[in-house]
VEXDREN-2710 file (C-alpha; in Angstrom, 1 decimal):
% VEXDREN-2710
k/r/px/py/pz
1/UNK/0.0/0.0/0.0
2/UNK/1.2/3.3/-1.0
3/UNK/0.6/5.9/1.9
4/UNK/-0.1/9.2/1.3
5/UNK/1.1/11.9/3.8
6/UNK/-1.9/13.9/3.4
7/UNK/-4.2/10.8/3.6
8/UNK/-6.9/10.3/6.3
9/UNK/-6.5/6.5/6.8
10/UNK/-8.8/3.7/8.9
11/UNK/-7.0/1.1/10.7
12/UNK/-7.7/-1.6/8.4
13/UNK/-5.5/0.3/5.3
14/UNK/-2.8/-0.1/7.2
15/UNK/-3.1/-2.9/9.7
16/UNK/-0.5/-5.7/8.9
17/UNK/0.7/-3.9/5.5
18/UNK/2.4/-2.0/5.8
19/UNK/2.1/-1.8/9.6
20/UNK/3.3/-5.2/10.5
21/UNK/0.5/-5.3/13.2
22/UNK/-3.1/-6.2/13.4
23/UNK/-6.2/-4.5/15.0
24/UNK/-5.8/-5.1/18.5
25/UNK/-1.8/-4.7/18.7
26/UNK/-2.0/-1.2/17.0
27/UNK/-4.9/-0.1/19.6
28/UNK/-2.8/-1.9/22.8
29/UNK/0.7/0.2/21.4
30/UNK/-1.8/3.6/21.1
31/UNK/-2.9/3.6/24.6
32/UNK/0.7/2.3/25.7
33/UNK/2.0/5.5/23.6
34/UNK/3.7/3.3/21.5
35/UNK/2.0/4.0/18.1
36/UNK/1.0/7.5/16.8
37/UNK/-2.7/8.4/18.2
38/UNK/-5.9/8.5/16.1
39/UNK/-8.1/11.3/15.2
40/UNK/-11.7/10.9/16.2
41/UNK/-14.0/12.2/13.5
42/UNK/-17.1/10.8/14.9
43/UNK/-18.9/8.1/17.2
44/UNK/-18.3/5.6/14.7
45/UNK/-15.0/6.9/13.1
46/UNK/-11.7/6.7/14.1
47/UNK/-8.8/7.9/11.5
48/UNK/-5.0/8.4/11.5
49/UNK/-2.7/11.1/9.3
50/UNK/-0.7/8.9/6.6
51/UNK/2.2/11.3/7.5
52/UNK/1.7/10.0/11.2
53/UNK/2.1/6.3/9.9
54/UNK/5.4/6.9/7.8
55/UNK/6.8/8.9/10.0
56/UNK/6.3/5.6/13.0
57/UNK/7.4/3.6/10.1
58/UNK/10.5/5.8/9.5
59/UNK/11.3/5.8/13.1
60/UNK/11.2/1.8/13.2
61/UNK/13.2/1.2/9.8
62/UNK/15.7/3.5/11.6
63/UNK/15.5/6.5/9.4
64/UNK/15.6/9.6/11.7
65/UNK/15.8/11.8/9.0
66/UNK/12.3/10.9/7.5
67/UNK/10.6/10.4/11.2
68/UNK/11.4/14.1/12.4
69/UNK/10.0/15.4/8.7
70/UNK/7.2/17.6/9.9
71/UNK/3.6/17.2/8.5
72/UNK/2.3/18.5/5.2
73/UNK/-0.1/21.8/5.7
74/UNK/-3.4/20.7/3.9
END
């Protein structure tokens, strides 16, 4: 899956691909701080920045450079 930075993305776009987690393990590492938190739009729906996600991918592939890259304006 090719994230966008500017993207609005549910939990299951990126659960196990290209976040190597599912479901449950993404919302246990959010409320241990562990994983970038959502944004709640509504009751029902629960989103996350794509620039959030590649940063956290970044950080974990080792790339520093690309993890402190600060988020596009809309």
């Amino acid at each position: 899956m090719d994230i966008q930075p500017t993207a609005l993305l549910r939990i299951k776009q990126f659960s196990r691909n290209p976040v190597p987690y599912g479901v449950s393990t993404i919302w246990k590492m959010v409320r241990e701080g562990r994983f970038p938190p959502p944004i709640r739009l509504s009751s029902r729906t629960t989103v996350w920045r794509g620039a959030d996600i590649l940063a956290w991918l970044a950080e974990k592939a080792g790339n520093p450079a690309l993890a402190a890259a600060p988020a596009p304006k809309p």
